[in-house]
KEVEX-786411 format. One record per residue: residue number from 0; x, y, z of N, C-alpha, C, O in turn. Coordinates in steps of 0.2 Angstrom, whole numbers, plus 5000, padded with zeros to 4 digits. Atoms other than C-alpha are relative to their C-alpha. Layout:
N
<torro gumar="NUM" n_u="X" n_v="Y" n_w="Z" ca_u="X" ca_v="Y" ca_w="Z" c_u="X" c_v="Y" c_w="Z" o_u="X" o_v="Y" o_w="Z"/>
...
//
This chain:
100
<torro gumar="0" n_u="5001" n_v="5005" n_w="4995" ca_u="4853" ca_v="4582" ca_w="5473" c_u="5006" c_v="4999" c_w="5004" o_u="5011" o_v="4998" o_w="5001"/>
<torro gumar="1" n_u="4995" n_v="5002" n_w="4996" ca_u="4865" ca_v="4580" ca_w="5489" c_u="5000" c_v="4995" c_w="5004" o_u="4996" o_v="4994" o_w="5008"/>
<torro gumar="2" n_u="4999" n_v="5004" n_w="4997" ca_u="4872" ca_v="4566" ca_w="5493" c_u="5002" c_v="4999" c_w="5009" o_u="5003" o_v="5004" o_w="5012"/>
<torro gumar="3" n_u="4992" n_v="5002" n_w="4995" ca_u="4883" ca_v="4559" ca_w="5509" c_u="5004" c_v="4999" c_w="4999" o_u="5004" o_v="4994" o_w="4994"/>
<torro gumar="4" n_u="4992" n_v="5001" n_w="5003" ca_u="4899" ca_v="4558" ca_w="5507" c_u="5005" c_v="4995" c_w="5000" o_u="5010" o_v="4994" o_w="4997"/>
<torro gumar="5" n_u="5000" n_v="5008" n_w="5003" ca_u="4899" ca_v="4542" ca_w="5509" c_u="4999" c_v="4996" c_w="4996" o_u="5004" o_v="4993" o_w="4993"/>
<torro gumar="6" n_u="5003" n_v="5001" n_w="5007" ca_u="4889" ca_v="4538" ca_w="5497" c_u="5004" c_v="5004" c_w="4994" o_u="5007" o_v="5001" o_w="4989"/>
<torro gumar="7" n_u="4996" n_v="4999" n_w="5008" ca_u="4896" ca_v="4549" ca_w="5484" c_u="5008" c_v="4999" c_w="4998" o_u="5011" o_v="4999" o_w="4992"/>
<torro gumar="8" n_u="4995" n_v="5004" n_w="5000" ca_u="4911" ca_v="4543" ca_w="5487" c_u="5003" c_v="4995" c_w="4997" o_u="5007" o_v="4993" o_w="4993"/>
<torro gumar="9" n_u="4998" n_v="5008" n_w="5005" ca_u="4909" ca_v="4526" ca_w="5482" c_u="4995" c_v="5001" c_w="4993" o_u="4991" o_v="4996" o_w="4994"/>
<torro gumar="10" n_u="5003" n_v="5002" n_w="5006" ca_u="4899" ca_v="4529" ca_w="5464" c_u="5005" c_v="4998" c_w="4994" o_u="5003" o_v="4994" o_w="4989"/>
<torro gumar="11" n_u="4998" n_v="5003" n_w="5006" ca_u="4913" ca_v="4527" ca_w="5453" c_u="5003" c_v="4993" c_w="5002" o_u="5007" o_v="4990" o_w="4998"/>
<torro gumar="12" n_u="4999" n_v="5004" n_w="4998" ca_u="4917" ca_v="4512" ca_w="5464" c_u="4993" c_v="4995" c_w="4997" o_u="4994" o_v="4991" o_w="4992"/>
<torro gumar="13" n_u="5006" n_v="4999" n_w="5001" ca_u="4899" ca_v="4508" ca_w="5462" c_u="4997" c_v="4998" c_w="4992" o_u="4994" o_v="4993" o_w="4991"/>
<torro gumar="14" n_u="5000" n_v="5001" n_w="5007" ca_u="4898" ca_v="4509" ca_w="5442" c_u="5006" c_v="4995" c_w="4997" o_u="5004" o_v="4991" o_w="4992"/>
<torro gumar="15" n_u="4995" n_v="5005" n_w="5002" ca_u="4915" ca_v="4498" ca_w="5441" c_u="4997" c_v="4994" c_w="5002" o_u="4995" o_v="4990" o_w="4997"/>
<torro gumar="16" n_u="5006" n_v="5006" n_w="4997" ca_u="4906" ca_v="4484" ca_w="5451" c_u="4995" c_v="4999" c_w="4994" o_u="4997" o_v="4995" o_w="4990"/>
<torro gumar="17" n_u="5006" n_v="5003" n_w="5005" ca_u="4890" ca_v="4484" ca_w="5440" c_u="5002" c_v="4997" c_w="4994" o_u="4999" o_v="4993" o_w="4990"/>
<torro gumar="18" n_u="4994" n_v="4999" n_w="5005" ca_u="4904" ca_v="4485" ca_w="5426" c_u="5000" c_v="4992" c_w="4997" o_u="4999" o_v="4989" o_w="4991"/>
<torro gumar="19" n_u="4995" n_v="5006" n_w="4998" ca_u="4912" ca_v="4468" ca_w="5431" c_u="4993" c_v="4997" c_w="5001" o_u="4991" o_v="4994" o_w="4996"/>
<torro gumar="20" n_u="5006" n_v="5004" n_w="5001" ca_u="4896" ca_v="4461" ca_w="5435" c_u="4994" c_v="4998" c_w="4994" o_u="4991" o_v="4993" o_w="4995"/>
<torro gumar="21" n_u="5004" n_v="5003" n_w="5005" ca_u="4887" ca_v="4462" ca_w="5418" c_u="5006" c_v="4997" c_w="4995" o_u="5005" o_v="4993" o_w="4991"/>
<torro gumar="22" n_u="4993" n_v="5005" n_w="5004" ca_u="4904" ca_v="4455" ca_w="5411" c_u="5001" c_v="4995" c_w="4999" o_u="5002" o_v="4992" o_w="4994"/>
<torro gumar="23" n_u="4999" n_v="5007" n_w="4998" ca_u="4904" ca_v="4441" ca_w="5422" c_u="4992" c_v="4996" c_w="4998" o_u="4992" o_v="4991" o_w="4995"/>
<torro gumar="24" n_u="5008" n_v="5003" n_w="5002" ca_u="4884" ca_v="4438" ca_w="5419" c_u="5002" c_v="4999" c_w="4991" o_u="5003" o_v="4993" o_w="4989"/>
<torro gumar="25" n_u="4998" n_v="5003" n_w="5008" ca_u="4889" ca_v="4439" ca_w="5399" c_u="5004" c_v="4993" c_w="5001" o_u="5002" o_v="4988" o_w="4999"/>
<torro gumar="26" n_u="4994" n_v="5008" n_w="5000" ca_u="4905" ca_v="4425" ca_w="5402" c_u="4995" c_v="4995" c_w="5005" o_u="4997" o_v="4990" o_w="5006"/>
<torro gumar="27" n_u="5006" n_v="5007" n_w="4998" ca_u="4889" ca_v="4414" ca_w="5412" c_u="4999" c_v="5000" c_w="4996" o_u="5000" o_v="4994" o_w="4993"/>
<torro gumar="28" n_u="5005" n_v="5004" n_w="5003" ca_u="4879" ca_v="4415" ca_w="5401" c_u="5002" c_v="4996" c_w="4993" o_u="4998" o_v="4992" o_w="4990"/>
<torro gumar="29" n_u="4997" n_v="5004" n_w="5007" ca_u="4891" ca_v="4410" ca_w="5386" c_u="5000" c_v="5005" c_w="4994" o_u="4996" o_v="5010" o_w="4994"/>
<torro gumar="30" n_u="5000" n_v="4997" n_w="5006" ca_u="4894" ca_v="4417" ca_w="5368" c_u="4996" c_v="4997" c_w="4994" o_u="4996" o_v="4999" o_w="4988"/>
<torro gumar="31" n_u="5005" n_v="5004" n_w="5004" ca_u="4879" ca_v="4404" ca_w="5361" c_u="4994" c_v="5008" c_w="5002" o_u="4993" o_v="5011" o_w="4997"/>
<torro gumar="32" n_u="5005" n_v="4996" n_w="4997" ca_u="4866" ca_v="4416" ca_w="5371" c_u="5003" c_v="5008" c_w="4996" o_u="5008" o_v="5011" o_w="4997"/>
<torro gumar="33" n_u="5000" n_v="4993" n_w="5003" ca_u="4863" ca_v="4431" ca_w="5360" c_u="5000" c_v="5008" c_w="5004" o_u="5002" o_v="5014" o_w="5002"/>
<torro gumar="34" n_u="4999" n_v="4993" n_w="4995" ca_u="4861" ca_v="4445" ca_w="5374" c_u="5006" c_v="5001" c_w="5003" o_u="5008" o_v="5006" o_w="5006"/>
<torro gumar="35" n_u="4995" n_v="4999" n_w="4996" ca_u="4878" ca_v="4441" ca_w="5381" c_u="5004" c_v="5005" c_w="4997" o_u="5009" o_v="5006" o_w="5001"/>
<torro gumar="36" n_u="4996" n_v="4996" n_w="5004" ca_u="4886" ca_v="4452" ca_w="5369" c_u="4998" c_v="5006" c_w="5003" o_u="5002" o_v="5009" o_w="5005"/>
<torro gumar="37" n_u="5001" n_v="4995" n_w="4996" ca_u="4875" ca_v="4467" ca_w="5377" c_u="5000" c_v="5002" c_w="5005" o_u="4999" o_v="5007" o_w="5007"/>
<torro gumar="38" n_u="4996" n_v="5000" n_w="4994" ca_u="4880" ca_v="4462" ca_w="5394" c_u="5008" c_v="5001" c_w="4999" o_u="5010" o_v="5006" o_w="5002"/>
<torro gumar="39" n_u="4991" n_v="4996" n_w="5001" ca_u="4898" ca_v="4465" ca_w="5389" c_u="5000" c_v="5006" c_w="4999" o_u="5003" o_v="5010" o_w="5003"/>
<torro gumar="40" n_u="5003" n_v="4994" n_w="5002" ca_u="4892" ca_v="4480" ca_w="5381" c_u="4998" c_v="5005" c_w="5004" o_u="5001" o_v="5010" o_w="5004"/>
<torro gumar="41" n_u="5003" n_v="4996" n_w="4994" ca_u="4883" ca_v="4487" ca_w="5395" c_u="5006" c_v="4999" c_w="5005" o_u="5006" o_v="5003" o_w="5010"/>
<torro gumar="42" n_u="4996" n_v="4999" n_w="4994" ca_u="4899" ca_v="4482" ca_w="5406" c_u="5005" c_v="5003" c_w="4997" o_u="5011" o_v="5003" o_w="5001"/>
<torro gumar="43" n_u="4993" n_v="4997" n_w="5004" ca_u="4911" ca_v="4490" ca_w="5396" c_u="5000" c_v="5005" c_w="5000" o_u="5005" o_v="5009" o_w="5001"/>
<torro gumar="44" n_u="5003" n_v="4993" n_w="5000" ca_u="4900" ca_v="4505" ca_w="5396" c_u="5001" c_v="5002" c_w="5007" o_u="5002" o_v="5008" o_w="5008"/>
<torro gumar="45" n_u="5002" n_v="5001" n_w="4994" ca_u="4898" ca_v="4503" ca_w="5414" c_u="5008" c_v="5004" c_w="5005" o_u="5009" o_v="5008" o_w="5008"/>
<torro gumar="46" n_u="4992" n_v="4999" n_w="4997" ca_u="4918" ca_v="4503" ca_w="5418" c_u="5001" c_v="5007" c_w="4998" o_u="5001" o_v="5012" o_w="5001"/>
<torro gumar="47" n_u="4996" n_v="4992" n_w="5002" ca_u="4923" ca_v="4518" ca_w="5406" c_u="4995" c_v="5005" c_w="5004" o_u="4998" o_v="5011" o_w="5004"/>
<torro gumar="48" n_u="5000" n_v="4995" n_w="4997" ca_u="4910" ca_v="4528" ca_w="5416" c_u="5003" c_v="5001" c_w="5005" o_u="5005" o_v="5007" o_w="5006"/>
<torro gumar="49" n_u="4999" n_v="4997" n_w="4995" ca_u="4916" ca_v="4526" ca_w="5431" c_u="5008" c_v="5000" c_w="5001" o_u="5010" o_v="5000" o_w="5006"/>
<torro gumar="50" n_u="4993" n_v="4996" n_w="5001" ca_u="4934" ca_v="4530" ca_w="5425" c_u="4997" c_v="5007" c_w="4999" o_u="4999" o_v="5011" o_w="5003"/>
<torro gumar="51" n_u="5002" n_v="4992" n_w="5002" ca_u="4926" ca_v="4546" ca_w="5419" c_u="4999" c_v="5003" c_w="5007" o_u="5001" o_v="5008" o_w="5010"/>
<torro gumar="52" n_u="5003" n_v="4996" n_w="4992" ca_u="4918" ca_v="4550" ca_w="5435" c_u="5006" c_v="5000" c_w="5004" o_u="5008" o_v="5006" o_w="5007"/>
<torro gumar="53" n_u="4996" n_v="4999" n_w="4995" ca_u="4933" ca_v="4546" ca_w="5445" c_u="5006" c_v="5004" c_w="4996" o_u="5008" o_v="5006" o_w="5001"/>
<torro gumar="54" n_u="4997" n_v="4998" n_w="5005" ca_u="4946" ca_v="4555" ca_w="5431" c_u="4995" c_v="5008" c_w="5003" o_u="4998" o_v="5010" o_w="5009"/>
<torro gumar="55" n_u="5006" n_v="4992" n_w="4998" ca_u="4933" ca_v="4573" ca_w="5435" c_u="5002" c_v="5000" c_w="5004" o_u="5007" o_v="5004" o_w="5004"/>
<torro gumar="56" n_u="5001" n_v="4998" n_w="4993" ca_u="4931" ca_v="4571" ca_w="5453" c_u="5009" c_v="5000" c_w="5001" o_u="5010" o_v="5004" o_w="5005"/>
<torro gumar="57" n_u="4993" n_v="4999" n_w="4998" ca_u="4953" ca_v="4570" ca_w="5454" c_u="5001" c_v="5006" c_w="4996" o_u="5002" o_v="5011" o_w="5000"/>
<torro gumar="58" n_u="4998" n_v="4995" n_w="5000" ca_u="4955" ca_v="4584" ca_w="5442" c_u="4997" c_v="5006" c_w="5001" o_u="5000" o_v="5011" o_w="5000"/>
<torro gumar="59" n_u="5002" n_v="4993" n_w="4996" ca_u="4943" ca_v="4596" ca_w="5450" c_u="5004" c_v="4998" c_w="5007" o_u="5008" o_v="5002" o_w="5008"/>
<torro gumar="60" n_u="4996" n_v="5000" n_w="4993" ca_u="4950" ca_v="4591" ca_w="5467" c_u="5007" c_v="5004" c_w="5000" o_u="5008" o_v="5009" o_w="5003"/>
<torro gumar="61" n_u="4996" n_v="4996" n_w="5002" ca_u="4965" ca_v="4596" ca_w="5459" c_u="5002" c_v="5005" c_w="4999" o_u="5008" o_v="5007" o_w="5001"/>
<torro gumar="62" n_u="4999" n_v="4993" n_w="4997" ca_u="4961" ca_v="4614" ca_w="5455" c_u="4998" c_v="5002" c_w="5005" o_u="5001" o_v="5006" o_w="5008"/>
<torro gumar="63" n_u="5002" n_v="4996" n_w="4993" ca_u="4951" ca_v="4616" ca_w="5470" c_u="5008" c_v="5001" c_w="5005" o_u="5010" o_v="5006" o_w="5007"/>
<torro gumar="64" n_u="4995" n_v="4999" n_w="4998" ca_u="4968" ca_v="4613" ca_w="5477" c_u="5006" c_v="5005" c_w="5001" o_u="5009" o_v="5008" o_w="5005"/>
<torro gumar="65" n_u="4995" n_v="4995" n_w="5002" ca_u="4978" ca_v="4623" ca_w="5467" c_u="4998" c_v="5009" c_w="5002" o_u="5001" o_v="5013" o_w="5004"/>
<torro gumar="66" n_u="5002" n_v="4995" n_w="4997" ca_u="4967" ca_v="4637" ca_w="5470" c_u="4999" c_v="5003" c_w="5008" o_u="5000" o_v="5009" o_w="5009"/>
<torro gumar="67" n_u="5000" n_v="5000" n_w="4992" ca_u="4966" ca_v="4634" ca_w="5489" c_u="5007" c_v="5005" c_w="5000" o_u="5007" o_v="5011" o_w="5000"/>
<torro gumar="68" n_u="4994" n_v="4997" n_w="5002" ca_u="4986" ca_v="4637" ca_w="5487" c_u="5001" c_v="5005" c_w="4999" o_u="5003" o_v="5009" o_w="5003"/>
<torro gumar="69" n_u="5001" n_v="4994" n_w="5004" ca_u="4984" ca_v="4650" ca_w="5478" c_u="4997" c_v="5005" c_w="5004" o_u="5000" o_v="5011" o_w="5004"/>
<torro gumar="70" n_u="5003" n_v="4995" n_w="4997" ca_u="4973" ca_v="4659" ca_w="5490" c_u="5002" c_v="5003" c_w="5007" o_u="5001" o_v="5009" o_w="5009"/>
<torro gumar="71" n_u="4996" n_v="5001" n_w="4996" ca_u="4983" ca_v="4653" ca_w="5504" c_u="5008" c_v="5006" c_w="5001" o_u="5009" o_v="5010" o_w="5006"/>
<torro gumar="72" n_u="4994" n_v="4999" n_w="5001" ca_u="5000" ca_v="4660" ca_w="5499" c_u="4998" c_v="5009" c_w="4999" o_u="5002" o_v="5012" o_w="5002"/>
<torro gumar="73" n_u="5002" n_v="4996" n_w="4998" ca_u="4988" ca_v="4679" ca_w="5495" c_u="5001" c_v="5003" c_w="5006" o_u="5005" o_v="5007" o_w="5007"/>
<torro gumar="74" n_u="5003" n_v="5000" n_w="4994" ca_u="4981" ca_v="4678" ca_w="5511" c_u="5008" c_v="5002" c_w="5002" o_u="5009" o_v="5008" o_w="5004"/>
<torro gumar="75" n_u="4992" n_v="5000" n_w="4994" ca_u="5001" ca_v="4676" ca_w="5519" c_u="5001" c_v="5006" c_w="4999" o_u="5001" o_v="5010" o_w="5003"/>
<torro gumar="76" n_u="4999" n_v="4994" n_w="5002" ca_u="5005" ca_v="4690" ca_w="5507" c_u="4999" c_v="5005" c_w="5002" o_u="5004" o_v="5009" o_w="5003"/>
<torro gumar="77" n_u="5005" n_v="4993" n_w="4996" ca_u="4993" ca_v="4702" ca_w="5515" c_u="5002" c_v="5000" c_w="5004" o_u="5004" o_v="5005" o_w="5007"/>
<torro gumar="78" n_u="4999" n_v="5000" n_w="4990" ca_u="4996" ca_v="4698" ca_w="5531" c_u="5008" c_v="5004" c_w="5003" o_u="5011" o_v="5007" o_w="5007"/>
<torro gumar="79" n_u="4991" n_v="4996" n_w="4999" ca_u="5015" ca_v="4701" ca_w="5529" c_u="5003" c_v="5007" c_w="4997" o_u="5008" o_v="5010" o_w="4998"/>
<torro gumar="80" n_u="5002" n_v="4991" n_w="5001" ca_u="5010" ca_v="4718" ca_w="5521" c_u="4999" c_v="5003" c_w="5006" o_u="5003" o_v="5006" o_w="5009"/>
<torro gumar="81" n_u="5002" n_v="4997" n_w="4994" ca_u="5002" ca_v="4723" ca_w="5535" c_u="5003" c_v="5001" c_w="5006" o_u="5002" o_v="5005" o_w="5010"/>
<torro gumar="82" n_u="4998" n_v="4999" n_w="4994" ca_u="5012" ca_v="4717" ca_w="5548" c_u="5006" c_v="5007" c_w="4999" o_u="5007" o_v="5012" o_w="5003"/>
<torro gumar="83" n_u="4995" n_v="4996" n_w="5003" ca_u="5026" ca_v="4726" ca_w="5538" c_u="4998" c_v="5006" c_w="5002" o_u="5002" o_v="5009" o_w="5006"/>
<torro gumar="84" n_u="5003" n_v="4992" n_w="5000" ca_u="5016" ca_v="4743" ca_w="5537" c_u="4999" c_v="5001" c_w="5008" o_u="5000" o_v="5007" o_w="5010"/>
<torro gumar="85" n_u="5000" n_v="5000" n_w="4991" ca_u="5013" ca_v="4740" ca_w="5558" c_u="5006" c_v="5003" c_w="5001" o_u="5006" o_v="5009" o_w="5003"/>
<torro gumar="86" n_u="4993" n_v="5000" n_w="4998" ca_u="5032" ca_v="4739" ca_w="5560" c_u="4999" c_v="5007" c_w="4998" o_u="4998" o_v="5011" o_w="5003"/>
<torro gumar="87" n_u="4998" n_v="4996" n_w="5003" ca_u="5034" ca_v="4753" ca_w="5549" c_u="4996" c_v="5007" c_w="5004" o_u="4999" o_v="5012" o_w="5005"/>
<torro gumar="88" n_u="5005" n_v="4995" n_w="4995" ca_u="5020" ca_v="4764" ca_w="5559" c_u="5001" c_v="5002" c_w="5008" o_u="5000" o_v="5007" o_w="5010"/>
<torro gumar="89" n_u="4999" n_v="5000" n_w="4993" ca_u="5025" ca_v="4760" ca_w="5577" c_u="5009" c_v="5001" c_w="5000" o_u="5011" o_v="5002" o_w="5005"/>
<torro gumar="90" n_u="4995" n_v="4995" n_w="5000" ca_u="5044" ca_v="4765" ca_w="5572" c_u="5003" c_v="5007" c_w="5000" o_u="5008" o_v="5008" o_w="5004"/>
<torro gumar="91" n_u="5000" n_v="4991" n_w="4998" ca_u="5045" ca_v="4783" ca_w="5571" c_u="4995" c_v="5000" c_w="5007" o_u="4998" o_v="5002" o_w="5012"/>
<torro gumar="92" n_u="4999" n_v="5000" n_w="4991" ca_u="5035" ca_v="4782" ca_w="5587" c_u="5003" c_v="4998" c_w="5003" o_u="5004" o_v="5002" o_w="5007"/>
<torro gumar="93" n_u="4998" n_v="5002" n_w="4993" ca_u="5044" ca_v="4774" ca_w="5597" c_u="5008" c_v="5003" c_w="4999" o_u="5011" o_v="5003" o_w="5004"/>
<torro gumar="94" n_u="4993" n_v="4996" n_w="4999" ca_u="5061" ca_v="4783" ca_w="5593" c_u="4995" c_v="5007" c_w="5001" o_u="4996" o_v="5008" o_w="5006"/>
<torro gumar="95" n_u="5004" n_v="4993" n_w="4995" ca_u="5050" ca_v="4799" ca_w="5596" c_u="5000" c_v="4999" c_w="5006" o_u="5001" o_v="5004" o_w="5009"/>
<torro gumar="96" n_u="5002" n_v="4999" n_w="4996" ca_u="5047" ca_v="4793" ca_w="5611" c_u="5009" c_v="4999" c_w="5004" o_u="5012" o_v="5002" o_w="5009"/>
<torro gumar="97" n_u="4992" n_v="5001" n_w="4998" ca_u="5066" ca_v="4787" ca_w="5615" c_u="5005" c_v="5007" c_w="5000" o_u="5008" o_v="5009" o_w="5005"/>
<torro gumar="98" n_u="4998" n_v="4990" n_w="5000" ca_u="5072" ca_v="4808" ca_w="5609" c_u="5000" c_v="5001" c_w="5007" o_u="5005" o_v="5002" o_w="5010"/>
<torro gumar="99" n_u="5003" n_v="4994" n_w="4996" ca_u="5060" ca_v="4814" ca_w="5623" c_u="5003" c_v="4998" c_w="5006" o_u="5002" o_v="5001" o_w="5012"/>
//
């Protein structure tokens, strides 16, 4: 399923909020009220996912990066082979042509 990037953007924003919200609903409802303990529960859970999610999405970003770099720096490599080998092609002509 594909998002917008908007949207997925803000999900571990998103899980932090609902986090903090069943938190805040547990400390309403008090420490007499027996579910409020599975409000805490559920926002506890709530939070550390969306540390997980946002922890993933920085260390893939991460390799894609390094990889980008990576492919970058190749890329230049070649390029300055080849221009290299041009030079190196197009000098012995042109002193042949400087001789005649």
């Amino acid at each position: 399923m594909w998002l917008p990037d908007s949207i997925y953007e803000r999900v571990p924003q998103f899980w932090l909020l609902l986090g903090l919200l069943f938190m805040s609903s547990g400390t309403y409802l008090g420490f007499d009220y027996s579910l409020s303990f599975v409000y805490f529960g559920m926002g506890f859970i709530c939070c550390l996912w969306s540390i997980w999610i946002f922890s993933m999405r920085l260390h893939a970003r991460r390799a894609q990066k390094e990889e980008r770099r990576k492919e970058n720096a190749r890329q230049a490599a070649e390029r300055q082979e080849s221009a290299e080998a041009e030079n190196q092609a197009a000098e012995p002509a042109a002193s042949a042509d400087a001789r005649a």
